[in-house]
N, C-alpha and C positions, 0 to 999 in steps of 0.2 A: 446514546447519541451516535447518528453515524455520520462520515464523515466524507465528502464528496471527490475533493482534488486525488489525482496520482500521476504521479511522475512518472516521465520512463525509468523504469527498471535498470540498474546498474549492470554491470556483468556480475558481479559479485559482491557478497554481503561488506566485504570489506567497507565499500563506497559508502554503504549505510554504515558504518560503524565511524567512517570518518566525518559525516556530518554530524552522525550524533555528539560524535568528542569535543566538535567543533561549540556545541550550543552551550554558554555560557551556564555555570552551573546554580548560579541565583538569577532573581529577577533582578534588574537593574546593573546589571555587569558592565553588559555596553547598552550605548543608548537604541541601536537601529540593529535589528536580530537578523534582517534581512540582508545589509550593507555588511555585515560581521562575516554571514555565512558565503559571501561571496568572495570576499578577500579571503576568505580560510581555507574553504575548497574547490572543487571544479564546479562548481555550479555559474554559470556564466551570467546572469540577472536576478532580480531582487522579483521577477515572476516566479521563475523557476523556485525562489530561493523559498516565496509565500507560499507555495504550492510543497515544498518539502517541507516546512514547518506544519503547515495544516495536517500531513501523511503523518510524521512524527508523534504528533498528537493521536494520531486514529492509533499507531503501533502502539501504544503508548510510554514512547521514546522520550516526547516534551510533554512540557506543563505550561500553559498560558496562565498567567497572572497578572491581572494590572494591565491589562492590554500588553505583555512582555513573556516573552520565553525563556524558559529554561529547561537545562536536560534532566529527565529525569533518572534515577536510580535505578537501575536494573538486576543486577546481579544480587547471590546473598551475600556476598563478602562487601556491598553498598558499592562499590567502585566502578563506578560507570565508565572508565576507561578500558576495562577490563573486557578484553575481545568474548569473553564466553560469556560474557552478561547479553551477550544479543541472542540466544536462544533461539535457534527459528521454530521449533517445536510455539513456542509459545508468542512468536513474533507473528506465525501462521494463525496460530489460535485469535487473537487479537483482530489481525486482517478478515479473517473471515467474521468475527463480530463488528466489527466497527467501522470499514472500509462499504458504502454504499454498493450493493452489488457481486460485491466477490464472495458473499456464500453463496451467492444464486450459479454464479462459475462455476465456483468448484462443485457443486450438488447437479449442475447440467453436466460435468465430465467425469463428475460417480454415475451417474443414470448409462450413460452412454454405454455401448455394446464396442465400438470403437471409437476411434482418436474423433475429430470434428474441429475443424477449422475455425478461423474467427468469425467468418458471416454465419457457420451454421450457430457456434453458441449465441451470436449477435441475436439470428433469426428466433431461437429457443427463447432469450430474455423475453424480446419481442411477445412471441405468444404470450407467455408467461404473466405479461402486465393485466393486470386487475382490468375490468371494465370502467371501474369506477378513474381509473389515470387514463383511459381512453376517453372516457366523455369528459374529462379536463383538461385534456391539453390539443385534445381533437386526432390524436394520434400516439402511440406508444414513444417515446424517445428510448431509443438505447443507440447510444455512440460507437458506431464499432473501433473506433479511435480509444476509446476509453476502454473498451470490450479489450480488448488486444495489450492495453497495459495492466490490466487488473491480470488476464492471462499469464503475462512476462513475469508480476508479481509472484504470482501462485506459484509459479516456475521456480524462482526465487528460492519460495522459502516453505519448499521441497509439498507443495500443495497438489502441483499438479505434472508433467513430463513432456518433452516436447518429442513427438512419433511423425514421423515427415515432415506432412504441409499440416500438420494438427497438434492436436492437445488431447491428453487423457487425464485422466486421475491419477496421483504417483499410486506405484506398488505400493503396500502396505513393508516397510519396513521392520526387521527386527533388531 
């Protein structure tokens, strides 16, 4: 399944580690996961807040059940409170499977010879789309609104690098 919403991009993994601590660790904890999330952290509305729950799930941070959320387990030591259970090695893995788009990203800013801004990866989706989503929708959709978050993402969570006015693909790390 992949999963469509993304948020803007924190500065840092922290932000994501504090909603995550925030999501109630059973189903049925509190009644509203959306109203919870927003008294607990910065998140200023219960869009914002649906919109981080959905991302959650794609990380696979939460667990929907029963139409309700809960955090899931990440670390081995089971303690999802625990700051290293958020791996970005494996928080990246995740996004590029299951975030709508963002392997096609990051695999446009592996191809690249240099960095390429947001319309040009916009423009690259663009091409890229099947003819068969061209004769259905009568034209390509790629949001460069969304292009540019899923980029900030990548950023994130060491996917990709930011080089001026662009993006490339991170160094290969050792």
């Amino acid at each position: 399944m992949r999963f469509k919403p993304v948020p803007e991009q924190p500065a840092d993994l922290e932000t994501v580690e504090t909603v995550h601590r925030a999501l109630p660790a059973t189903v049925g904890e509190v009644d509203d996961c959306c109203a919870h999330l927003v008294e607990e952290t910065a998140l200023e509305d219960r869009d914002e807040a649906a919109t981080w729950l959905t991302f959650l799930r794609a990380l696979e941070l939460a667990a929907e059940e029963s139409g309700s959320f809960r955090r899931r387990e990440t670390g081995s030591s089971g303690d999802a409170a625990d700051p290293a259970a958020l791996d970005r090695g494996r928080l990246g893995r995740a996004f590029r499977a299951r975030v709508d788009g963002a392997d096609a990203v990051c695999a446009a800013l592996e191809k690249a010879d240099e960095p390429l801004t947001v319309a040009e990866v916009a423009d690259g989706l663009r091409d890229d789309r099947s003819s068969d989503d061209r004769r259905r929708s009568g034209r390509p959709r790629v949001d460069p609104g969304r292009t540019e978050r899923l980029l900030g993402w990548a950023v994130l969570l060491g996917l990709a690098e930011r080089a001026g006015d662009g993006y490339r693909a991170a160094l290969a790390r050792e």
